[in-house]
C-alpha positions in Angstrom: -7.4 5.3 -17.5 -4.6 6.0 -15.1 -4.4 5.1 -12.0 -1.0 6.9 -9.7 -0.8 4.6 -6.6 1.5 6.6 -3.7 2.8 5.5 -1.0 2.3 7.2 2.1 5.2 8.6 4.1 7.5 7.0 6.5 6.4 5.5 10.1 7.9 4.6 13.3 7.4 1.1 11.8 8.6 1.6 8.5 12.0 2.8 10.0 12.1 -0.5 12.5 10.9 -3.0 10.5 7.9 -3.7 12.4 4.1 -4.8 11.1 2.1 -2.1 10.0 -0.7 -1.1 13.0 -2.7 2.4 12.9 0.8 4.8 13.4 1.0 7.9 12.1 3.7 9.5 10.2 6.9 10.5 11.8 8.3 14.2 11.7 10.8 13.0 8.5 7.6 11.5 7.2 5.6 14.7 7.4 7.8 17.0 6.2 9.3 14.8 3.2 5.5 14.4 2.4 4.7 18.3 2.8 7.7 18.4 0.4 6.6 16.2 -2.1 3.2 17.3 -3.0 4.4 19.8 -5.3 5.2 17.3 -7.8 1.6 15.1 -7.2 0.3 14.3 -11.4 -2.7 15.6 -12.1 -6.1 13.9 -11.6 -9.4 13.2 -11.2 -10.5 11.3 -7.9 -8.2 10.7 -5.1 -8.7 8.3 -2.7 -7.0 7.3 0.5 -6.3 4.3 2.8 -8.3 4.5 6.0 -4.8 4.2 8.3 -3.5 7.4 10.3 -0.4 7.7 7.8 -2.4 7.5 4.5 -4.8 10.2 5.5 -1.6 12.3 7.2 0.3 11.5 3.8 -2.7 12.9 1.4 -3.5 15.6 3.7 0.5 16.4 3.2 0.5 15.7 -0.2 -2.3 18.6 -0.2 -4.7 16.4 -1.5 -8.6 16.1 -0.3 -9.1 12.2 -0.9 -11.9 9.8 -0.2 -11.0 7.7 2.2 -11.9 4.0 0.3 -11.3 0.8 3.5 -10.5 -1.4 0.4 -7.1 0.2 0.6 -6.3 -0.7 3.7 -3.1 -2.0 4.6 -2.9 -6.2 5.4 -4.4 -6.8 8.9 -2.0 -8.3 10.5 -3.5 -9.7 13.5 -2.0 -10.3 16.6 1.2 -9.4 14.8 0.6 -5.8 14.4 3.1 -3.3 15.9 5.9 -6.3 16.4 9.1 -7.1 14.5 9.6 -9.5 12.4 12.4 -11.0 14.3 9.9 -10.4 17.5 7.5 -12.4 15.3 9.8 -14.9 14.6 11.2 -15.8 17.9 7.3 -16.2 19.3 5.6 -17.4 16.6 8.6 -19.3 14.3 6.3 -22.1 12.4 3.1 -19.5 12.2 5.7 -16.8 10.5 7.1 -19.7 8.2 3.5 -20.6 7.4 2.5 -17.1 6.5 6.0 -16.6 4.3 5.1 -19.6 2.4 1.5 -20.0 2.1 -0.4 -17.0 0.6 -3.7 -17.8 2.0 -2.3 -18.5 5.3 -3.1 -15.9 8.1 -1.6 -17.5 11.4 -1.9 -13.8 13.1 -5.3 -13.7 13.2 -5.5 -10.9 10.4 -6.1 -11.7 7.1 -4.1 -13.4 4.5 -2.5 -12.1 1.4 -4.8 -14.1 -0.7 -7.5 -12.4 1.0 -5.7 -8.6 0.6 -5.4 -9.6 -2.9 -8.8 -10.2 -3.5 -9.6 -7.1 -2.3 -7.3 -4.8 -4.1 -8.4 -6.5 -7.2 -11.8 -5.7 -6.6 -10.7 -1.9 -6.2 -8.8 -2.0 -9.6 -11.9 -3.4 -11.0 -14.3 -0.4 -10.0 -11.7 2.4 -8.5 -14.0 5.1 -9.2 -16.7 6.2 -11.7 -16.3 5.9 -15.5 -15.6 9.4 -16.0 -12.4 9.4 -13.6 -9.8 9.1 -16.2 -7.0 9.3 -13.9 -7.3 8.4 -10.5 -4.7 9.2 -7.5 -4.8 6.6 -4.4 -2.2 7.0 -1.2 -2.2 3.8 0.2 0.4 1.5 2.2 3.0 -0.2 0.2 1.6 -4.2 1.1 -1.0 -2.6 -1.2 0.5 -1.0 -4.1 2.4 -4.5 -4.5 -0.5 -6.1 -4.2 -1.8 -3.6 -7.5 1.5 -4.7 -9.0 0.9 -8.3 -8.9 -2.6 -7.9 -10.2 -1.3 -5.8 -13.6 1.4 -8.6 -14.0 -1.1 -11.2 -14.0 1.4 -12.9 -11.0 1.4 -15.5 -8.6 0.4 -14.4 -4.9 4.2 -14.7 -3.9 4.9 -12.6 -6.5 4.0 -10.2 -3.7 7.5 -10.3 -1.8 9.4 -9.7 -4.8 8.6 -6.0 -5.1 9.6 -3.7 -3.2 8.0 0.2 -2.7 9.4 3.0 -1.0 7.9 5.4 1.1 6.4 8.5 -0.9 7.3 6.4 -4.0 4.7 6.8 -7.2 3.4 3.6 -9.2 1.5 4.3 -12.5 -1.1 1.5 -14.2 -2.6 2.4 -17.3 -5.7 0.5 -18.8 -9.3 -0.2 -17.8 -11.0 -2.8 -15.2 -9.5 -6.1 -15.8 -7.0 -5.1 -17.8 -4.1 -3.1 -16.0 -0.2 -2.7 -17.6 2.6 -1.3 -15.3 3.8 1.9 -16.6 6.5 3.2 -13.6 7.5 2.2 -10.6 9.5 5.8 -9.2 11.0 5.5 -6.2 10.3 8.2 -2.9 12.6 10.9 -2.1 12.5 9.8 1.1 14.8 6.6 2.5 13.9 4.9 5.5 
């Protein structure tokens, strides 16, 4: 089985370095999305994350997806919409507790422990047993999360990767048993 994890396009937040709320693409994000979906693999299912820019990216990508809330972005709470530097300045022991504890979630949202848990559980049944390649725009917090999964990684492996809007990620394997094939970065910069 394959499963081709995209990421959507880029945000308002993407370009400012801000947590992920509900924002939809911006114009560069649209068109560089339009753009790409030309060279989207072929597939069986696709599935989307239920955030504004996933569904604008698939819809882009001209893709009819099923929109699956396990690949949601990470909640982030009370934290959503702000910088990091925002974050920090408010907030400077709950964002060092966050960076350094996995199952911490200061902001109210929910931890990385618990977004990993949850993209597990969507590797471990993405779709029926006929899907034999499966197609998923989601936000990047969740395609690492996939990542650290196939690598059999710590949680804070997490930080370590990064992903790129509109960039591809291929596993290959079955439920419980995923192998990182390519990582290809987006056309797009942020």
């Amino acid at each position: 089985m394959r499963i081709f994890l995209v990421c959507h396009g880029s945000t308002a937040a993407v370009r400012e370095a801000r947590f992920a709320a509900d924002e939809p693409l911006d114009e560069i994000g649209a068109s560089r999305a339009s753009a790409a979906g030309a060279g989207v693999p072929r597939f069986d299912r696709a599935f989307c994350a239920p955030s504004a820019r996933c569904r604008q990216s698939a819809e882009a990508l001209g893709l009819r997806p099923t929109v699956d809330a396990r690949l949601a972005g990470c909640d982030y709470g009370d934290w959503a919409g702000r910088s990091l530097d925002e974050v920090g300045a408010s907030d400077p022991a709950g964002l060092g507790e966050w960076l350094t504890d996995p199952s911490a979630a200061p902001h109210g949202g929910e931890s990385m422990t618990g977004l990993l848990a949850r993209v597990d559980a969507w590797l471990d049944d993405p779709g029926p047993p006929a899907s034999h390649a499966v197609l998923a725009v989601a936000d990047a917090v969740v395609i690492r999360a996939a990542v650290v999964h196939a690598l059999g990684a710590g949680p804070h492996a997490i930080w370590r990767i990064d992903v790129d809007p509109l960039s591809r990620t291929l596993l290959v394997g079955e439920p419980g048993r995923w192998n990182l094939r390519a990582l290809q970065p987006g056309r797009e910069g942020s």
